[in-house]
C-alpha positions, 0 to 999 in steps of 0.5 A: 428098947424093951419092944425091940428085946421082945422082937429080937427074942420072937426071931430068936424064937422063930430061928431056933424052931427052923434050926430044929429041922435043919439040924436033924436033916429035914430042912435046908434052912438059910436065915437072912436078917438083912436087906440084900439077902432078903431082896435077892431070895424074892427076886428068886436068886436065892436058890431053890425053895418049897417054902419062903417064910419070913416073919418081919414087919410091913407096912402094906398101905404107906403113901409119900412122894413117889406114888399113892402106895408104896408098900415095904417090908421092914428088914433089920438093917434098913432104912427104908426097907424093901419096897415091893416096886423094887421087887417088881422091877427085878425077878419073875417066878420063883425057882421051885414055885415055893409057898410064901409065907408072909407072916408080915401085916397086911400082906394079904390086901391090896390098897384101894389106891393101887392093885398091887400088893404082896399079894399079888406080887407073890402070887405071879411068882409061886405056887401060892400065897399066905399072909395077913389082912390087918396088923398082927401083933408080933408075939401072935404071929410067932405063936400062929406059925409054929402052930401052923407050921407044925401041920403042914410040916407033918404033911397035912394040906395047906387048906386043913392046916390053916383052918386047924390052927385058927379053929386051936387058937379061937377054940383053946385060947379064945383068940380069934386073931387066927381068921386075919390069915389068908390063903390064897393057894390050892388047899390040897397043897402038901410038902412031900415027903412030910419033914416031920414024919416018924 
């Protein structure tokens, strides 16, 4: 019980720095927490984005029956979560070719099983792919995108603004956890207009 409250206060957390934006005008924000919302926005029925964000669970690397790999995204609200079959099988490139932002584990990787994965799943539908190459824990994750997402909203480029983040996070904190995020993107990418700015 007491992991589940500190998960529900991380999102709680996450939605409050994005209501920020939306609240002053800078950013449309729509926050999904379940399954058909979530899948329909992957699919690119959700309408246009420069960023798809989402900070949930994953398992990158899960084997059953139905095949060698079967990697899924838990969303709150499912049982089985969304499995990135289903994804494939629906959607081609996402309207406005937004950045992914998977702040999930292990989206970044492929299984040695398949060559698919998040990762390349994404990267055939947007202008470019972040996510992570191990299991993150969840409050880091949290901390890791503010800090992110604190550069790249104030217009610096993608590249500089994951390598300034986990430069602060091994330097500051001692915490070289930053290094699990990959990009996989043009590192000169940059939002324009910067929603930060003045």
């Amino acid at each position: 019980m007491a992991d589940h409250n500190v998960t529900q206060a991380l999102v709680a957390k996450q939605e409050a720095y994005w209501r920020d934006y939306d609240d002053k005008g800078l950013a449309r924000l729509t926050v999904h927490d379940r399954q058909e919302p979530v899948f329909d926005s992957l699919c690119g029925m959700g309408g246009s984005a420069g960023i798809v964000y989402l900070y949930c669970h994953a398992v990158a690397h899960d084997t059953d029956d139905d095949g060698p790999a079967n990697p899924r995204l838990a969303v709150e609200g499912t049982t089985g979560g969304i499995l990135l079959r289903s994804l494939r099988d629906h959607g081609t490139t996402l309207p406005g070719a937004p950045v992914i932002v998977l702040n999930a584990c292990g989206t970044a990787v492929t299984s040695a099983l398949s060559t698919e994965g998040f990762l390349t799943h994404f990267l055939e539908r947007s202008r470019g792919v972040l996510g992570t190459e191990a299991d993150t824990p969840a409050p880091f994750a949290a901390a890791w995108a503010t800090a992110f997402f604190d550069r790249l909203l104030s217009g610096e480029p993608i590249g500089e603004a994951v390598r300034a983040t986990r430069e602060h996070f091994a330097v500051v904190h001692r915490n070289p956890l930053g290094l699990l995020y990959a990009l996989y993107c043009n590192g000169d990418t940059v939002l324009r207009p910067a929603l930060a700015a003045g």
